[in-house]
N, C-alpha and C positions, 0 to 999 in steps of 0.2 A: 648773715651767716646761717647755712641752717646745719642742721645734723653730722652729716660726711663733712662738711668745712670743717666744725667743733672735732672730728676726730683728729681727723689729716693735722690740723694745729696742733692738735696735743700731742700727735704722734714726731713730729719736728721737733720740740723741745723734750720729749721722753722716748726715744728711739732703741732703748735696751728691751721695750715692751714692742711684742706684737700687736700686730692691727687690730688681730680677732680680740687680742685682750683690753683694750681701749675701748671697741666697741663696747664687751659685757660692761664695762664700768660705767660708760657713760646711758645704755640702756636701764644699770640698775638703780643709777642717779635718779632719771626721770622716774623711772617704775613706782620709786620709793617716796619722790614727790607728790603722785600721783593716787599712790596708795593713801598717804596722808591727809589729801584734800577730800580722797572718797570718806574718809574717816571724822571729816568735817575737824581735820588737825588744821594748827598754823603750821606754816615752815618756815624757819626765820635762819637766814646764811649774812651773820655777823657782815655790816659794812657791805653790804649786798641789796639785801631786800628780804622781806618775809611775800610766804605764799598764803594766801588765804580764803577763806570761801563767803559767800552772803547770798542770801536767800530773797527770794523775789516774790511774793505772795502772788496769788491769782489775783489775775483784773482785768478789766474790759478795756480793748481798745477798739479803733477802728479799720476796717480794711480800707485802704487806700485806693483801691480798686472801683470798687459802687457802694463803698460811703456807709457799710453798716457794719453794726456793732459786733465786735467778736469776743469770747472769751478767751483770755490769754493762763496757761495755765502756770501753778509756779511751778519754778525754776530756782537752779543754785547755779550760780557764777563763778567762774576764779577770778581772784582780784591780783594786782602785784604794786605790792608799797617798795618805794625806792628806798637804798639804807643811805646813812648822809656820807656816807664817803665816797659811792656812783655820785650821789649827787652833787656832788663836789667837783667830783671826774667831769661829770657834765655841765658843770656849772661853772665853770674858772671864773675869778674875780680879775 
């Protein structure tokens, strides 16, 4: 599912709201996620998942290419933890 699916869905079960208004919502969702992670925030959506960031310090790898050595610089990552109730979802006994 990517983006226009997640609207067009929401827009099926809330049909009193405009397109354009679904769309601001679910842009300001992301935006606000997003904001968060730059802010080196968690985000955590109860029975869901939290969002969160981890840091990668600088290190030497190899280029796979002709086999020498590169520095790799750091980096910040987003991570995503599963909440136990997806995991649940995804996980039936």
């Amino acid at each position: 599912m990517n983006k226009s699916d997640l609207i067009k869905s929401i827009l099926k079960s809330n049909s009193k709201y405009k397109i354009s208004e679904i769309e601001n919502i679910v842009d300001l969702f992301f935006r606000e996620i997003q904001k968060a992670l730059t802010e080196e925030k968690r985000v955590e959506i109860r029975g869901f998942g939290s969002f969160y960031t981890k840091k990668r310090e600088k290190r030497i790898g190899i280029n796979p290419q002709n086999g020498k050595n590169i520095e790799i610089e750091k980096k910040v990552h987003p991570k995503f933890k599963m909440g136990k109730i997806l995991f649940k979802k995804l996980n039936p006994k």
